[in-house]
C-alpha positions, 0 to 999 in steps of 0.5 A: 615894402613887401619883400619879393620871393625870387624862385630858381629856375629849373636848370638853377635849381637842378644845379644847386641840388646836384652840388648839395649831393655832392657835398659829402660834408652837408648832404641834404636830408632824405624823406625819412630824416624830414620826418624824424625832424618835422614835430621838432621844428618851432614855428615861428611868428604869427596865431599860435596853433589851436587846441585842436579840441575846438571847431570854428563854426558861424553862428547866429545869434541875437544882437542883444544877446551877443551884446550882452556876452560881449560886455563881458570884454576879453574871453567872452566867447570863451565865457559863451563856450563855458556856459553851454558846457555846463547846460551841457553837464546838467542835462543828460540829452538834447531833448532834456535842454529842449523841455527845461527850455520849453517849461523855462526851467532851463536854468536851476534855481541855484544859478537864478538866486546868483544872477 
């Protein structure tokens, strides 16, 4: 069962601010000291933080295609993203990966001899 979240009222929740001000030995903290603590607070359960270096984005691709990536298991969109990296790195520009794929050299010999 889902746990409910009960909310203050306003007049409760003026209440209990003013006698967290009041108490001199546990002060609430101001903006300043928030943002002195907020890159130290853990996070706590669920999906780790990305990178940041990644974007999502939707894709379209052949179901074949994404078949045979998939039959990879585990990391297989890693794999996708590490195998347009290195068309990447050989060619300089977009229209160079445009040519070689036009001519169906797209891939060097030295990766067609390993399939």
């Amino acid at each position: 069962m889902k746990k409910k979240i009960i909310r203050p009222s306003a007049e409760e929740d003026a209440a209990i601010t003013k006698a967290a001000m009041a108490d001199p030995d546990n002060t609430p903290f101001t903006d300043e000291e928030w943002e002195k603590v907020k890159p130290t607070l853990v996070r706590g359960r669920g999906r780790p933080l990305g990178s940041g270096a990644k974007e999502q984005v939707t894709l379209r691709i052949d179901k074949d295609i994404l078949d045979f990536y998939k039959s990879k298991g585990e990391g297989w969109q890693t794999f996708i993203n590490q195998v347009l990296g290195e068309v990447k790195r050989e060619s300089k520009s977009i229209s160079t990966v445009e040519k070689k794929l036009n001519k169906g050299t797209l891939i060097t010999n030295k990766y067609k001899a390993a399939a």
